[in-house]
Short mmCIF file of the C-alpha atoms (twelve columns), coordinates in Angstrom:
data_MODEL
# 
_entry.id   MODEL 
# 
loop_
_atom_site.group_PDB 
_atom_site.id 
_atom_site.type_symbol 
_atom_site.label_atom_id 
_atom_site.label_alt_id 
_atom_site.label_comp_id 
_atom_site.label_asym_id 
_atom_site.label_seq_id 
_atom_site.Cartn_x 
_atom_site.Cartn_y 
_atom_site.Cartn_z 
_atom_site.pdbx_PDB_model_num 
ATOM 1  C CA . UNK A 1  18.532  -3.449  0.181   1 
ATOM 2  C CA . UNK A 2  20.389  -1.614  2.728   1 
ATOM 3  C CA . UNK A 3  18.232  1.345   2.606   1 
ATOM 4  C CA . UNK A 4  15.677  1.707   5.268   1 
ATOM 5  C CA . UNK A 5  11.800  1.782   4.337   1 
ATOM 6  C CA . UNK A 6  11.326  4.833   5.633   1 
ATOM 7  C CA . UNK A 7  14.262  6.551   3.223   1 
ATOM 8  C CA . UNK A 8  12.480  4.321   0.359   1 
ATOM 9  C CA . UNK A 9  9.246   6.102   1.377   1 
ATOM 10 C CA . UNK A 10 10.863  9.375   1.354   1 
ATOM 11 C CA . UNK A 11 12.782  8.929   -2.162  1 
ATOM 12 C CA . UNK A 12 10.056  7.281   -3.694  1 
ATOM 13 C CA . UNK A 13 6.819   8.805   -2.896  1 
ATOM 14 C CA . UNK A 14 7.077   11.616  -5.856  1 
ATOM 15 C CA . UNK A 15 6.909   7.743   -7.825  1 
ATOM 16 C CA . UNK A 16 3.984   6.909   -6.717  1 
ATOM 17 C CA . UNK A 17 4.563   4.338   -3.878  1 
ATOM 18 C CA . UNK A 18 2.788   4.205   -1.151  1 
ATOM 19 C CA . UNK A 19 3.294   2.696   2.883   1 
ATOM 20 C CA . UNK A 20 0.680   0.069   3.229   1 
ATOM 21 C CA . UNK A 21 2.460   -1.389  6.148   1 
ATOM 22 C CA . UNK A 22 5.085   -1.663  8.749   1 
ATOM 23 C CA . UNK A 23 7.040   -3.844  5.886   1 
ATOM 24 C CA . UNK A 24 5.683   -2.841  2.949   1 
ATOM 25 C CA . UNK A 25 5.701   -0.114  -0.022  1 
ATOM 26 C CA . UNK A 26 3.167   -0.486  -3.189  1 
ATOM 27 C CA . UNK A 27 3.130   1.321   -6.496  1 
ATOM 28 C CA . UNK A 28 -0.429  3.108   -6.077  1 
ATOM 29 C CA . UNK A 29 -0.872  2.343   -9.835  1 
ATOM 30 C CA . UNK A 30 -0.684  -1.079  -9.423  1 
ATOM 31 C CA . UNK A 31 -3.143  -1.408  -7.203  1 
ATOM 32 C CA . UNK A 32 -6.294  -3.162  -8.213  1 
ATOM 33 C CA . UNK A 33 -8.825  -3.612  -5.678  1 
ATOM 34 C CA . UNK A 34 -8.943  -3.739  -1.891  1 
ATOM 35 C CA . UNK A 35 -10.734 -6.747  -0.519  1 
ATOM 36 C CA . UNK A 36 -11.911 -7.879  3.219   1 
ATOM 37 C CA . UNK A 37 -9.730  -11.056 4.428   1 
ATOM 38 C CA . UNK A 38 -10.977 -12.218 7.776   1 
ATOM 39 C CA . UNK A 39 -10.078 -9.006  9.843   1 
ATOM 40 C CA . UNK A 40 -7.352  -7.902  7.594   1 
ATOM 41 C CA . UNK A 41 -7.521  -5.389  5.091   1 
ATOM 42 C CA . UNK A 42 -5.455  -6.698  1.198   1 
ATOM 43 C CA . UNK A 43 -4.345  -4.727  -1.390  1 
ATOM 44 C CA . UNK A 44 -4.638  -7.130  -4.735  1 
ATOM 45 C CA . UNK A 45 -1.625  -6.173  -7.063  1 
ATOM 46 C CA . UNK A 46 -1.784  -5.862  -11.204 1 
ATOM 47 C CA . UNK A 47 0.508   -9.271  -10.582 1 
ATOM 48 C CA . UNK A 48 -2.378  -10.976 -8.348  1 
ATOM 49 C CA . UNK A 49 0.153   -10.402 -5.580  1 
ATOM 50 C CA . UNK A 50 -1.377  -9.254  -2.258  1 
ATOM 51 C CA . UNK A 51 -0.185  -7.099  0.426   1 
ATOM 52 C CA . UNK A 52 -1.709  -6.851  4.191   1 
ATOM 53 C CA . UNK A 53 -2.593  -3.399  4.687   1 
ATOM 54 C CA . UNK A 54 -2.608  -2.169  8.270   1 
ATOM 55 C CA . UNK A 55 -5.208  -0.215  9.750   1 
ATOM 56 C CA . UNK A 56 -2.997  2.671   10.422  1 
ATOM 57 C CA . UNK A 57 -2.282  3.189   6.647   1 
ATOM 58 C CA . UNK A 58 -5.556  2.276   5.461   1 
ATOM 59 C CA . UNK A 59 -6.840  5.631   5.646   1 
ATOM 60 C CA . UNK A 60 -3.977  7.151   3.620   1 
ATOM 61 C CA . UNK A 61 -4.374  4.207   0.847   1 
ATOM 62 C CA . UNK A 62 -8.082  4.669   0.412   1 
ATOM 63 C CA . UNK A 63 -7.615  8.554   -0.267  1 
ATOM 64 C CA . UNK A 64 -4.504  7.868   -2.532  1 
ATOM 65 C CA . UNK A 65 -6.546  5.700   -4.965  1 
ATOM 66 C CA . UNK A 66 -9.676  7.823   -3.983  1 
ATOM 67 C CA . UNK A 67 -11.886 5.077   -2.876  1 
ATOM 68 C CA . UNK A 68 -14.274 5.653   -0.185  1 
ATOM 69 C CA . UNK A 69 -14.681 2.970   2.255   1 
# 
């Protein structure tokens, strides 16, 4: 993909997808639970796939998928 993350952010956020990290995008629908991993923060995918979340978007993702910490 030649399009930047930030322009994927942009286009696709009316989709759904949400910035869970520096590197990473997730569909907020497939997002099945958030779990505690050492000092790291995981979003667990509808695939079992999981995806560091940083601490900056944490915030943002809890209030997407309306989950209160």
């Amino acid at each position: 993909v030649r399009e930047s993350l930030d322009g994927l952010e942009t286009r696709l956020g009316d989709a759904g997808f949400i910035r869970v990290h520096r590197g990473a995008l997730v569909r907020g629908d497939a997002v099945r639970g958030l779990e505690r991993r050492e000092s790291a923060l995981v979003a667990r995918l509808a695939d079992g796939t999981t995806v560091e979340v940083s601490r900056r978007a944490a915030p943002h993702l809890r209030r997407a998928l309306g989950v209160r910490r």
